[in-house]
N, C-alpha and C positions, 0 to 999 in steps of 0.2 A: 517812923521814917525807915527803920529797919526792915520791915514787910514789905515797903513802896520798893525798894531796892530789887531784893529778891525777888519780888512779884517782876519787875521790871527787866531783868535779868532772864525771866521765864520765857516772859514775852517775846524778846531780842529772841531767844532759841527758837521759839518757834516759829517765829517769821523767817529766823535764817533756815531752820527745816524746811520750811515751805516753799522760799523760793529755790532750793537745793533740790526740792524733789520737780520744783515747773523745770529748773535749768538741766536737769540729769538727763540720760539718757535714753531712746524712747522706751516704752515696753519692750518690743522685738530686738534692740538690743541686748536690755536685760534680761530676756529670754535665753536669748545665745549664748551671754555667757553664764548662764547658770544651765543649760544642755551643755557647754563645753566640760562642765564643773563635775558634773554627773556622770557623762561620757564617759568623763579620763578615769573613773573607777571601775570602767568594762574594760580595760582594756591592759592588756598582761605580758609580761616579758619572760619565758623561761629558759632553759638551756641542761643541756645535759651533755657528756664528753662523751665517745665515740667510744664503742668497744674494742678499736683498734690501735686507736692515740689518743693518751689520758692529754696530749694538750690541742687535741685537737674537740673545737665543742661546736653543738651544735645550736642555733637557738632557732627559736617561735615565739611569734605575736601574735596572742589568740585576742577577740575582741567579740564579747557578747551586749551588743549594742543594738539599735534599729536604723544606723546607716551605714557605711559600709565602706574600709579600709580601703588609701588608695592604696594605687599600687608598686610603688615607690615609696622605700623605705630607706633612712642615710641611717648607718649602724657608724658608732664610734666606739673601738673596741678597747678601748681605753690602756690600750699599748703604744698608742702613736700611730696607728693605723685607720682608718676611716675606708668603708665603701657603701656604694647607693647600688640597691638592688631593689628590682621586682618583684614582688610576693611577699608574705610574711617568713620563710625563712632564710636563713644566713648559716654557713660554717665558717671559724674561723681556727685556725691554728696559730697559739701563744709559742712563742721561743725559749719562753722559760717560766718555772713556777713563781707562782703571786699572784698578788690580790689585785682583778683589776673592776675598775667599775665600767659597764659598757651600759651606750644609751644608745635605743633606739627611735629615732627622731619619726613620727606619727602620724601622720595626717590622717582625715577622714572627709567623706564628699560633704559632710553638712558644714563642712570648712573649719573645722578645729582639730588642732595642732598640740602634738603634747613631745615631751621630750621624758621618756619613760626607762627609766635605771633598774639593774639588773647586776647583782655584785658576784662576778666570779672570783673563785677559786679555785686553782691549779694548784695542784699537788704533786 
């Protein structure tokens, strides 16, 4: 009786597998989001400070991918400040030394979105 169970148990899983895989997603979804998944590992936030103002930085979103960054980027510079600019780069000047975290929000024309972190320090 104890096999009948387990064995029974088996079954139940893999029926509910099965109908989880008819009711899921199509392929081309699941495509998507696994090019989205893959994507967001090409694609890079650096920054470096200006050799005239250590709180003034500069940053760049490099992306070696096969589609191609819009062109509207919304940077949060994790001072309380936020701006949306075109291109991949941005300067920003901090008020004062600390650690701040800044994201810059991502799109790409194959239609995925990343929200991609970037930890400054100001010294």
């Amino acid at each position: 009786m104890l096999y009948l169970t387990s064995f029974m148990k088996i079954i139940k899983l893999f029926l509910l597998v099965g109908l989880f895989g008819v009711l899921s997603c199509s392929d081309k979804v699941e495509k998507s989001m696994v090019d989205c998944l893959g994507e967001s590992l090409l694609i890079g936030v650096n920054h470096k400070a200006t050799n005239d103002d250590p709180l003034k930085i500069d940053f760049n979103v490099s992306y070696h991918g096969e589609h191609e960054l819009n062109n509207s980027i919304k940077w949060d510079f994790g001072d309380g400040s936020s701006e949306t600019l075109n291109g991949a780069a941005a300067s920003h000047t901090y008020k004062q030394v600390g650690t701040y975290t800044v994201i810059a929000k991502v799109g790409l024309t194959g239609g995925c979105s990343f929200d991609k972190k970037e930890t400054v320090i100001i010294k």
